[in-house]
C-alpha positions as CSV (number, residue, x, y, z in Angstrom):
1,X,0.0,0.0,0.0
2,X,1.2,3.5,-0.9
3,X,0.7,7.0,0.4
4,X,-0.6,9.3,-2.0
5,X,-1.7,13.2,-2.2
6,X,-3.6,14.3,-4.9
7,X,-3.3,18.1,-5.0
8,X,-5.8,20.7,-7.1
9,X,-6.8,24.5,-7.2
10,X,-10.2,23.0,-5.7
11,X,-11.5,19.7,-5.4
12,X,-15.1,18.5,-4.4
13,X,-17.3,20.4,-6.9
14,X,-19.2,20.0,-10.1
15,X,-16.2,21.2,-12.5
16,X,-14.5,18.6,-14.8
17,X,-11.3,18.6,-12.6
18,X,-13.0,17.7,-9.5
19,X,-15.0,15.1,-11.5
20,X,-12.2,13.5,-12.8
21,X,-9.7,13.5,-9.8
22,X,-12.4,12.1,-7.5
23,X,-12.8,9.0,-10.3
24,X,-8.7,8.7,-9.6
25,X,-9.0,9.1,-6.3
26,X,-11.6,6.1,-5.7
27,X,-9.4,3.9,-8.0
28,X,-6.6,4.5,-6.0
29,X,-8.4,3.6,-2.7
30,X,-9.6,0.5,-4.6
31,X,-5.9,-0.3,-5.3
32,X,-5.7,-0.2,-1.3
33,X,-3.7,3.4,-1.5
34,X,-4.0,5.8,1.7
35,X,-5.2,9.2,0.2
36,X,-4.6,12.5,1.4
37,X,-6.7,15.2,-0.5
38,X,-5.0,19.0,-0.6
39,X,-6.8,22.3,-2.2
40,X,-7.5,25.9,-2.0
41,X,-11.3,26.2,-1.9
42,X,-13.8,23.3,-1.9
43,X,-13.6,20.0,-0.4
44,X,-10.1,18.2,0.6
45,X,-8.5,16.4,3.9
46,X,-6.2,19.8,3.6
47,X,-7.6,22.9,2.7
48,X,-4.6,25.7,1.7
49,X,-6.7,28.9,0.3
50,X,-3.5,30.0,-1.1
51,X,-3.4,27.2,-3.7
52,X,-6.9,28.4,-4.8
53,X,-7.6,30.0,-8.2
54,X,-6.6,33.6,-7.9
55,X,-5.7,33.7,-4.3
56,X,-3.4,36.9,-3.5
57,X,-1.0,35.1,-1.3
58,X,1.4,32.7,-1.8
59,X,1.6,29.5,-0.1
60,X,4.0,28.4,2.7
61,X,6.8,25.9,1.3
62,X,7.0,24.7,4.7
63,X,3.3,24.9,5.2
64,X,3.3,22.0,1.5
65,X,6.0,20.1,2.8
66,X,4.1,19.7,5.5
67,X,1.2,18.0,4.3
68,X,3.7,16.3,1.3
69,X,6.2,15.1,3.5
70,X,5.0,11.4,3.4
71,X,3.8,10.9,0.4
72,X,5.1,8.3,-2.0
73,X,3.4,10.1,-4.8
74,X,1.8,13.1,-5.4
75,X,-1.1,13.7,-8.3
76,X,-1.6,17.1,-9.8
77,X,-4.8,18.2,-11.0
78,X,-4.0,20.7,-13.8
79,X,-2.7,23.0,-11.0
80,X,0.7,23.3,-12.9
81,X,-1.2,23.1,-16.3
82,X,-3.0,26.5,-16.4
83,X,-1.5,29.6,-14.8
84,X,-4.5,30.3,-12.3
85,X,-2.4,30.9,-9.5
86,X,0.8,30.9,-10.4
87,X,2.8,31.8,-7.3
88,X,1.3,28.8,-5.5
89,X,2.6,26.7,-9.1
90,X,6.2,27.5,-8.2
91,X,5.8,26.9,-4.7
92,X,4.4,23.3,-5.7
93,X,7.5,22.9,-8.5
94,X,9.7,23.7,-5.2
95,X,8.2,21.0,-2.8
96,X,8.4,18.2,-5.5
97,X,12.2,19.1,-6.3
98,X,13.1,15.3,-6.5
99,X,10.2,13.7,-5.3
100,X,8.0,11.4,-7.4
101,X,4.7,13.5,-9.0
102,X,2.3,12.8,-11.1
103,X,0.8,15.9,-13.3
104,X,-2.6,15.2,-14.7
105,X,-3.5,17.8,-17.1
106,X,-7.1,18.4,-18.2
107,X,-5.9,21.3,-20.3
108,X,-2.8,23.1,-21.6
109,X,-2.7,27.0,-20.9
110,X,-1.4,27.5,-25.0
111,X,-4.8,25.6,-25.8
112,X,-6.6,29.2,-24.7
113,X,-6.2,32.3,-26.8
114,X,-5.5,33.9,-23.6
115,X,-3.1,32.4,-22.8
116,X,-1.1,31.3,-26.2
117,X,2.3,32.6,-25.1
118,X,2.4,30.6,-21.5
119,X,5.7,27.9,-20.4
120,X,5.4,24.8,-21.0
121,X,4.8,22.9,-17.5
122,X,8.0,21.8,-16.1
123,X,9.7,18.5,-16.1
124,X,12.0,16.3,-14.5
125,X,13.0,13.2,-14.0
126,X,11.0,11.2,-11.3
127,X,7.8,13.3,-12.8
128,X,5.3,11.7,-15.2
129,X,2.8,13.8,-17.5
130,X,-0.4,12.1,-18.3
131,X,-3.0,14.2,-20.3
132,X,-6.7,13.4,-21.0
133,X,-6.1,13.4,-25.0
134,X,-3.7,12.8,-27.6
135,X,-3.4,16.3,-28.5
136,X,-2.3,17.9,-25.7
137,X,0.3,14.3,-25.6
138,X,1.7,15.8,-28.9
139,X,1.9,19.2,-28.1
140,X,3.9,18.5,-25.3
141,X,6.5,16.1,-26.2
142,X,6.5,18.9,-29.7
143,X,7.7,20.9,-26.3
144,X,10.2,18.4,-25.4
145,X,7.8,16.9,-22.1
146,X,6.9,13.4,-22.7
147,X,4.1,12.1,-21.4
148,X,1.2,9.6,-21.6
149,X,-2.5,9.6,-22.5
150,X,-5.2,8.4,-19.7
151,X,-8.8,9.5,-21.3
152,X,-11.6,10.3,-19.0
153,X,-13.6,7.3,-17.6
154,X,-17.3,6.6,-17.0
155,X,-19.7,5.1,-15.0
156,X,-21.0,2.9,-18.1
157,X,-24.0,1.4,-15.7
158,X,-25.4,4.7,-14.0
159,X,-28.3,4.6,-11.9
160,X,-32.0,5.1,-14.1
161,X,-32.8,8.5,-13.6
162,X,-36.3,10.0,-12.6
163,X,-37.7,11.6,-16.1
164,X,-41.1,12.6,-14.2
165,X,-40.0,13.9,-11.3
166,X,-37.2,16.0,-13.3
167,X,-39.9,17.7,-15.8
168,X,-42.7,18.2,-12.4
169,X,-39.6,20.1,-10.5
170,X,-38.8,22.1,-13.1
171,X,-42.7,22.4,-14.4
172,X,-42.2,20.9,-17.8
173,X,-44.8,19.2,-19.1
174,X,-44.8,18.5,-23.1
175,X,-42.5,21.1,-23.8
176,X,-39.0,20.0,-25.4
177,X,-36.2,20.1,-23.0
178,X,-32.3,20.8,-23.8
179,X,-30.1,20.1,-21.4
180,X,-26.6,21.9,-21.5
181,X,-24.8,20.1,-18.5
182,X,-21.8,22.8,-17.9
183,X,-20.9,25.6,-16.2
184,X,-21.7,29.2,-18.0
185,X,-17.9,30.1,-18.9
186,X,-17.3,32.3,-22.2
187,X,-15.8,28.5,-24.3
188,X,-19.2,26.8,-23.6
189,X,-20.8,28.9,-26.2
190,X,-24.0,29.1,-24.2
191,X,-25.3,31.4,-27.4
192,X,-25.0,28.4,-29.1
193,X,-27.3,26.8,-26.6
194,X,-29.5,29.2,-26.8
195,X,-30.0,29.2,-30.6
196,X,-31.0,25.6,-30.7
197,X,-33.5,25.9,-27.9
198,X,-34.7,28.7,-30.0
199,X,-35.0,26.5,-33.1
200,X,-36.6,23.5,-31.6
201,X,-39.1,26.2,-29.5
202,X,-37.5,24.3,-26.0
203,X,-37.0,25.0,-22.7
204,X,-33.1,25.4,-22.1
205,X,-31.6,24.3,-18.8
206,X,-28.5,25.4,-17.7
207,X,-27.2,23.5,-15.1
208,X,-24.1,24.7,-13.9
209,X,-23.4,28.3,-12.3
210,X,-21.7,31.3,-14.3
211,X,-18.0,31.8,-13.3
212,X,-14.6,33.4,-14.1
213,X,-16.8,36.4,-14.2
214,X,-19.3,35.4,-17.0
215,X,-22.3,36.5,-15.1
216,X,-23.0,39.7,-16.5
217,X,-22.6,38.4,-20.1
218,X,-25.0,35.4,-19.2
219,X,-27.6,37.9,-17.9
220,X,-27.4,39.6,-20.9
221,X,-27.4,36.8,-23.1
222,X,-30.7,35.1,-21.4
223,X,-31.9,39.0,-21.3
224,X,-31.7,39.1,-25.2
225,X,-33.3,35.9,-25.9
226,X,-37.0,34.7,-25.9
227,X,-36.2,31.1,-24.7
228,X,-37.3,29.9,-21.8
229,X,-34.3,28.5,-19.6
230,X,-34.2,26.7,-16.1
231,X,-31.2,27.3,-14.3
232,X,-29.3,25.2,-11.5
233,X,-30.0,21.7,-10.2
234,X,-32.8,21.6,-7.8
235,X,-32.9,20.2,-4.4
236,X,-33.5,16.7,-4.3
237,X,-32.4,16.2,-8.6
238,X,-29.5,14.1,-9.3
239,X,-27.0,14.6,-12.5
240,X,-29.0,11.3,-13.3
241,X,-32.2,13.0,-13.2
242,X,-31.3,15.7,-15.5
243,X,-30.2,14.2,-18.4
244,X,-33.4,11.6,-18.0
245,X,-35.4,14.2,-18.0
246,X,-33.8,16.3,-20.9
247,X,-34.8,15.0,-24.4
248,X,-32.0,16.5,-25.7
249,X,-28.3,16.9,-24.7
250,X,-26.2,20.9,-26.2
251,X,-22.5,20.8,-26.3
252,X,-21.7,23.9,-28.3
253,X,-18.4,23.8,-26.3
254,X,-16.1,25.7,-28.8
255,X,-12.8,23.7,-26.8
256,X,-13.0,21.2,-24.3
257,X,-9.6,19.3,-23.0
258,X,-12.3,16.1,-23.1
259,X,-16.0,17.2,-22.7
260,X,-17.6,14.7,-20.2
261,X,-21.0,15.2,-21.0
262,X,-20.1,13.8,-24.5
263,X,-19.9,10.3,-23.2
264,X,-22.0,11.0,-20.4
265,X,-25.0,11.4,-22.9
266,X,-24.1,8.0,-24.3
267,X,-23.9,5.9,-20.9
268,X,-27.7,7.5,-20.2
269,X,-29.0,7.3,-23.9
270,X,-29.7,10.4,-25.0
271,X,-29.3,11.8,-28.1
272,X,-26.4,14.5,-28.1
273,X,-26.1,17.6,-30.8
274,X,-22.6,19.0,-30.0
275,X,-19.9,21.8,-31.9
276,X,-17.2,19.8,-33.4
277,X,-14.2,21.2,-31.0
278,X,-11.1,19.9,-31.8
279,X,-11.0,16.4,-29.0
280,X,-14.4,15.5,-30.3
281,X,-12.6,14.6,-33.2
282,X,-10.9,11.6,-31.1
283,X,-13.4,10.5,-29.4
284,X,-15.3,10.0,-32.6
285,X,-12.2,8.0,-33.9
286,X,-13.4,4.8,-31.8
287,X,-16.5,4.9,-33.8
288,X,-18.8,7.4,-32.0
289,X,-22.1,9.0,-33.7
290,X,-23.2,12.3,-32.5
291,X,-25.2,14.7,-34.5
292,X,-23.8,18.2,-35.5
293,X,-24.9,21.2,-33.1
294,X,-26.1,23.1,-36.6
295,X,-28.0,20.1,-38.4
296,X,-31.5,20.9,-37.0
297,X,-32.8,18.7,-39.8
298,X,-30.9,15.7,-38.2
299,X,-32.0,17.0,-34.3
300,X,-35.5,16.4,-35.7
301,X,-35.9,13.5,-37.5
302,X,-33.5,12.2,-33.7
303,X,-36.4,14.0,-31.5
304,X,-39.2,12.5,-33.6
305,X,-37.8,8.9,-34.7
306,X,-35.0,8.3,-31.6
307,X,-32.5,5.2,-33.2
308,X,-32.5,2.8,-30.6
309,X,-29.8,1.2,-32.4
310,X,-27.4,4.2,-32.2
311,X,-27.9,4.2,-28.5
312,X,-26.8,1.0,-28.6
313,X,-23.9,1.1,-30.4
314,X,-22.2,4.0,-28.9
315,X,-23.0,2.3,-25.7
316,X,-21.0,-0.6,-26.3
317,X,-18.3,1.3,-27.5
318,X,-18.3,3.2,-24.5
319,X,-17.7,0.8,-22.4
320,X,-15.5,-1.0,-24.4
321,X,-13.1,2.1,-24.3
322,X,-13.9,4.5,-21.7
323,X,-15.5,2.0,-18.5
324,X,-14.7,3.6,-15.5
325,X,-14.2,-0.3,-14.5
326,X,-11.0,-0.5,-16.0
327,X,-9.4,2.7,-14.3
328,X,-7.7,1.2,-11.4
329,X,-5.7,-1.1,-13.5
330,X,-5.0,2.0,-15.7
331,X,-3.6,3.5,-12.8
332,X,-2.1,0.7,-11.0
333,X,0.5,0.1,-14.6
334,X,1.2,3.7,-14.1
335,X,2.1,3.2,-10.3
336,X,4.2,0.5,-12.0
337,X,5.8,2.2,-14.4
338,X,6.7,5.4,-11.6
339,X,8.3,2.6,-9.1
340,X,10.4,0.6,-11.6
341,X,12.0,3.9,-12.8
């Protein structure tokens, strides 16, 4: 049994990074690893508010070595990937000078326009790099980091959800519902949301909160538009509920490091009309069929004739490549690999 402590801006929440590094976390405890959780904001065994996104002071090396100084290994979640905080980066690069890390990178700061002319994340030896696609694995080892490719995993069996009770709570009744599961952030395109609840004359529901200060371009976005949008998850609704009760799942993302609710729409049969952002691409490589956000033809004929068959086959793929099953032994080779180096 190992000691691990998985480190992130924030962990605990609805955002893909929290998602993700909880799956990793579980797997680990199913390898029979001890795991310490460390953040800035949310929910962790060790919370550092200087390590959150933004924070205005740095963190105490001491005050990391602290809660590091057992570890065997320590997972990163994307805090060295994107410069949100970057004082608290370089204290982290400090406290893993010559200790075994992991970095798990959901994005790469380049991939935003923003952010185009950032470093590339540091290296050394007893590190290992494992990204959630194949292109940001090629753009780093372009940058001279090598590193590996772990895709996102799912729960390929997930409980039914309640379609009734989801439409009575948020007093649907034969109305079309779209669902965009995500947060309202400028690259989730909620206009693009918007536009094809407009054209199938359905109710939009938005179920993640605005943030990194989008909530004044939201409130003017919904002011603008004649749709009718439900906002937030209700008391009592699970993620399963929603998308039960949705009869149609948005992802006008315009980038996405992965884009969970992609597969997530598979795994609870629904049908999914999504942008084409440049990872979709992959995940359509294992045989995937989605229809195209601006085909409203092809949303239709889906809404009005739903292909069974389709569900079915993207299903199996699913769990054929992404089952959440098979992430433990995923993780346990890459455990592997770390110790015999």
């Amino acid at each position: 049994m190992g000691r691990l402590v998985v480190v992130s801006f924030r962990l605990g929440g609805t955002d893909g990074v929290s998602i993700e590094a909880r799956k990793w976390i579980d797997a680990f405890t199913t390898l029979g690893h001890h795991v310490t959780t460390l953040a800035g904001s949310g929910v962790a065994d060790v919370l550092m508010p200087e390590l959150a996104i933004g924070a205005t002071s740095l963190p105490s090396l001491e005050a990391v070595n602290d809660v590091l100084r057992d570890a065997d290994v320590v997972v990163v979640e994307n805090l060295v990937s994107l410069p949100l905080n970057v004082g608290a980066r370089d204290v982290l690069y400090q406290a893993l000078d010559q200790r075994a890390a992991i970095f798990h990178h959901h994005d790469l700061a380049w991939q935003r326009s923003e952010w185009r002319h950032e470093a590339t994340p540091r290296d050394q030896a007893l590190w290992t790099h494992v990204t959630i696609n194949d292109l940001s694995r090629r753009e780093l080892e372009v940058r001279g980091v090598s590193a590996v490719t772990i895709r996102n995993s799912f729960d390929c069996d997930p409980p039914l959800g309640r379609r009734d009770l989801a439409r009575a709570t948020l007093s649907i009744t034969n109305e079309r519902l779209v669902l965009l599961p995500t947060r309202a952030i400028p690259r989730k395109n909620v206009a693009g949301a918007l536009k094809l609840a407009a054209s199938l004359d359905a109710v939009l529901w938005l179920l993640g909160p605005a943030e990194d200060g989008y909530g004044p371009t939201l409130e003017a976005l919904l002011g603008e538009s004649n749709v009718e949008v439900r906002r937030g998850r209700p008391e009592g609704l699970t993620i399963h509920d929603a998308y039960a009760g949705c009869d149609l799942v948005a992802m006008p993302s315009t980038w996405e490091g992965f884009g969970n609710p992609v597969l997530e729409s598979v795994t609870h049969r629904r049908p999914l009309a999504v942008y084409p952002y440049r990872v979709l691409e992959e995940i359509r490589s294992f045989g995937f069929q989605f229809i195209d956000l601006d085909d409203l033809d092809a949303v239709l004929h889906f809404l009005e004739s739903p292909d069974e068959e389709l569900f079915n086959r993207n299903a199996a793929l699913a769990r054929e490549h992404f089952n959440l099953d098979a992430l433990p032994q995923r993780l346990a080779s890459l455990l592997a690999d770390i110790e015999s180096n």
